[in-house]
N, C-alpha and C positions, 0 to 999 in steps of 0.2 A: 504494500500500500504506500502510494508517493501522497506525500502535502506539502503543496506547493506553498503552505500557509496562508491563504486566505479564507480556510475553512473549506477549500475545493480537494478533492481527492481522485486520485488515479490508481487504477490497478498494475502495475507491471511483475513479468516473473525472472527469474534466475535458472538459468540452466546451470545446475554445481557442476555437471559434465564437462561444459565448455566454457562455462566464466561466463556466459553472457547474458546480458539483459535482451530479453523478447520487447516487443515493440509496444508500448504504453498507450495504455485508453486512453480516448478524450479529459481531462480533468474536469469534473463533475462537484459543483457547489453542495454542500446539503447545510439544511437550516438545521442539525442539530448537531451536536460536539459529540458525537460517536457513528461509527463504522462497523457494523459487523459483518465478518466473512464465512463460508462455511466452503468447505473442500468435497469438491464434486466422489463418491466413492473410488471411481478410475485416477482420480487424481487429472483428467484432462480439462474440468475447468472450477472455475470459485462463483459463488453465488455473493452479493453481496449486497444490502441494504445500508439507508443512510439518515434516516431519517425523513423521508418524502413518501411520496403515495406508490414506489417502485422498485421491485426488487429486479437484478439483473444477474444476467451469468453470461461470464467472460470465458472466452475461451482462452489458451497458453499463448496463440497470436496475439491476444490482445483486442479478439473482436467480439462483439456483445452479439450471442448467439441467441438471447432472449430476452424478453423482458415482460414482467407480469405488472399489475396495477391493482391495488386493492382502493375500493372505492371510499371517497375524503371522509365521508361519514363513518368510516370506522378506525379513522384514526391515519397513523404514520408506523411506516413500515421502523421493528425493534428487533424482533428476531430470527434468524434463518436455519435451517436446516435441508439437508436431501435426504429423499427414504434411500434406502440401505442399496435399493438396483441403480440407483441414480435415476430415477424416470420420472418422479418428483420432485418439486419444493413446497416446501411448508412455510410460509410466513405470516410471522406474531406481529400485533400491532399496538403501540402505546395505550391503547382502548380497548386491551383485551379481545380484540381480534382475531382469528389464527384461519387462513387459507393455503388450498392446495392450488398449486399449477403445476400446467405438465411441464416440462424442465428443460425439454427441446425447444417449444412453441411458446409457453409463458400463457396459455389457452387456462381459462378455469376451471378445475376439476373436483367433485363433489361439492356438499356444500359450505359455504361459511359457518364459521362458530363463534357466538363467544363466550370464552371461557369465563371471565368473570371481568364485570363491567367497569374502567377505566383504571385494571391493572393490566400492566405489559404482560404482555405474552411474552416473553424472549428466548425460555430455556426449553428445547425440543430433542424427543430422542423418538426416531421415526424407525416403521418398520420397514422391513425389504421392500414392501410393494409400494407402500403410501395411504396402505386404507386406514393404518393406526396411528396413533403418536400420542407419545407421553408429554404430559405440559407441567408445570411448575408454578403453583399460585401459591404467594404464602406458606411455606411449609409443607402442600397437601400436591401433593400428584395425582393430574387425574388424566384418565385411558381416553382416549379421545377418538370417536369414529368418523374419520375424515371424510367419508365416500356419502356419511347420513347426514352428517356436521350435527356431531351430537356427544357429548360425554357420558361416556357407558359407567363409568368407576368412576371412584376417589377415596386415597387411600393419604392419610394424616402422618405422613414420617416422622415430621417433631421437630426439622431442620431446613435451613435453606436450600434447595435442592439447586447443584450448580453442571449435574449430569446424568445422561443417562446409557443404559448399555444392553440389548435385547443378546437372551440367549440364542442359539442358531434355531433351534425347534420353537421361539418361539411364544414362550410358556413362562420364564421369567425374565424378571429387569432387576438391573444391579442399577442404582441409585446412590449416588455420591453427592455431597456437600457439608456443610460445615455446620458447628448447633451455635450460632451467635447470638443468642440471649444465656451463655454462659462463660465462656473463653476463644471459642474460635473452635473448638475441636472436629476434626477432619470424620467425617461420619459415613457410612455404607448402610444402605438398607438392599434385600433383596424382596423383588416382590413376585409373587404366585396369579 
């Protein structure tokens, strides 16, 4: 991520193989003082939001292979994620927003949700296909059916939830973050 310092940002990548910088996206303003990236599964491109009503995905040339738009009345694009095939993105919105698009096309896919009303959605742990995804509100993780736009579960861990990690079958999630209404301490939950 380049900042040119005016609050504009660009994506450029590193080949460690040959030393070289790949050739850098347009520099892109956003009205808010953070940038989050998420790394395509193949490693062939980064998804990336910024604060505006648009998530993108750059490919390693440096050219924007998509782009999705979640509608101004639910807010500004906070969090991103890909399900686990790469064939979706999932993004959270400062309003508690969270949408799928297809990941090629940036097209809209199932329906909208929102998870709870004008908190971020930002921390997402998606499954292989994109029909699920775990979300992080306050403490409580909850199963989310992407395909219904509907929360199936919600389960009360007791911590900031700041990750998640689906087993291959499927069946559980390892759940990581920190208990900060006591010292900070580094926490795991596994859930069924």
């Amino acid at each position: 991520l380049v900042n040119r310092g005016d609050e504009s940002y660009a994506v450029q990548f590193l080949d460690l193989e040959s030393n070289t910088w790949t050739r850098r996206t347009p520099f892109l303003h956003t009205p808010a003082y953070s940038v989050v990236l998420a790394w395509h599964p193949a490693s062939t491109m980064v998804g990336v939001v910024q604060g505006d009503q648009s998530a993108r995905v750059w490919n390693r040339q440096g050219r924007m292979v998509a782009r999705a738009r979640v509608p101004t009345e639910h807010g500004k694009t906070y969090g991103i994620a890909f399900s686990g095939d790469g064939s979706r993105l999932v993004v959270g919105t400062d309003k508690g927003w969270v949408h799928t698009f297809d990941a090629s096309s940036g097209a809209p896919v199932g329906t909208p949700l929102r998870v709870l009303a004008d908190v971020p959605a930002a921390t997402f742990g998606v499954n292989r296909d994109g029909s699920r995804a775990l979300s992080s509100v306050g403490g409580r993780v909850q199963l989310l059916d992407l395909d219904a736009g509907r929360v199936t579960r919600t389960a009360d861990v007791g911590f900031q939830v700041a990750g998640f990690a689906w087993s291959p079958d499927v069946t559980t999630v390892a759940v990581t973050g920190q208990l900060t209404t006591v010292d900070g301490t580094s926490m795991v939950a596994l859930l069924d």
